[in-house]
Phi, psi and omega in degrees: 000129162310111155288141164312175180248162165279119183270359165147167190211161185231178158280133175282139180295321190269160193336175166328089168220158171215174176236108183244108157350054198236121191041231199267002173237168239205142149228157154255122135271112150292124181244029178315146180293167184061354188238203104321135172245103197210001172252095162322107167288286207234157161098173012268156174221147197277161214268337191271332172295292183279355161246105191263322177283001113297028195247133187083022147255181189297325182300331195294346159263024155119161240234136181273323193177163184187141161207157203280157153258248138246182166043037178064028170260161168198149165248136197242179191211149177219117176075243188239025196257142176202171168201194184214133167215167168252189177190154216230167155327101167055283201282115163289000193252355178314147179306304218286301171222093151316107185261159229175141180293100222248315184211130188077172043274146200210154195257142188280345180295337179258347153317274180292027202308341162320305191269035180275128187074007182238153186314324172287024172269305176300346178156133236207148170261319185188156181219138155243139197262121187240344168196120218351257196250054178242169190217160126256113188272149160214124163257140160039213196278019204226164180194150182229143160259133193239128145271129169275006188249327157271353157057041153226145172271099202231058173178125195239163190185150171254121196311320118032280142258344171301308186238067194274340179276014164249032155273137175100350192238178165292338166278015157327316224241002196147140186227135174282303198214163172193152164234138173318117164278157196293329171282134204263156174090025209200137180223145176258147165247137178219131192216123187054221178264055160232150128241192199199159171240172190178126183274152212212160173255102159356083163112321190239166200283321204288149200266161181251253156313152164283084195261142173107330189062017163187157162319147171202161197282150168328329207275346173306304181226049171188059201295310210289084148238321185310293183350298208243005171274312187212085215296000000 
């Protein structure tokens, strides 16, 4: 059976918790290392129950790319469409950290004038956030690194080369969703029913290790995601 793909996830401001993305509905996960990661705070839920302020936007049947920013900001993304929000503990709607549209909805070349003529103008797959206001994009087999705070682009790289121990694997050709983990140097990738934990350089574009030393399918060790992969 086809599982849906995850269409993205950012990091949560509390210890290994993320937000992972799948068409229109939404879960908080714990990824603590080392364990199964398989316990559902919240969700699923439609993405408009806990972000409400997206709804009649490009985001409300579901979200494309994302990566976590600082102060409970994140910027998320859909088609060529991208914004900045904020979001609070589990209730994203909480009185206390309301969550609420900071910037956009915005076309990402106008966002983003850096990536203006470039293929991440029409749509981004996944973002990893790698050092204080630096990203990694991934579009198809290709990925640039952007300070999103100087809205400059400064590096372009083929995952290929860029990531050479995922030559040979399913994330060669392309990553569906991926988030930066609260432990440094260390990002989760997701592709179909795979991931990968995969080691990142602070800061510079080329990518390091395969850690764990292999690929391995979701359901191994994030099983209750089936729930909402494959509903």
């Amino acid at each position: 059976m086809t599982l849906t793909r995850i269409g993205a996830a950012f990091r949560s401001f509390k210890h290994n918790e993320c937000y992972v993305f799948v068409d229109d509905k939404y879960v908080v996960l714990n990824y603590a290392p080392g364990a199964k990661k398989h316990e559902i705070l919240k969700g699923p839920l439609h993405i408009v129950a806990g972000f409400a302020m997206l709804a009649r936007t490009p985001f409300e049947h579901g979200i494309d790319c994302a990566f976590e920013t600082q102060h409970n900001e994140a910027f998320i993304f859909s088609g060529n469409h991208c914004a900045l929000i904020t979001y609070g503990p589990h209730v994203p709607h909480h009185q206390h950290h309301p969550a609420r549209i900071l910037a956009g909805p915005k076309k990402i070349a106008t966002m983003f004038t850096c990536l203006h003529g470039t293929a991440f103008e029409h749509g981004i797959d996944a973002a990893i956030r790698t050092l204080d206001k630096r990203v990694l994009l991934f579009k198809g087999n290709a990925y640039a690194l952007m300070d999103y705070h100087s809205n400059r682009v400064l590096a372009n790289h083929y995952i290929r080369t860029g990531f050479k121990t995922l030559v040979g694997t399913v994330f060669e050709n392309g990553i569906d969703a991926a988030f930066k983990s609260d432990k440094k140097d260390e990002a989760y990738i997701f592709k179909n029913q795979y991931y990968a934990c995969i080691n990142i350089d602070q800061g510079h574009p080329i990518g390091g290790h395969l850690l764990g030393g292999r690929v391995k399918r979701i359901h191994d060790d994030w099983s209750n995601l089936t729930g909402i992969l494959n509903p």
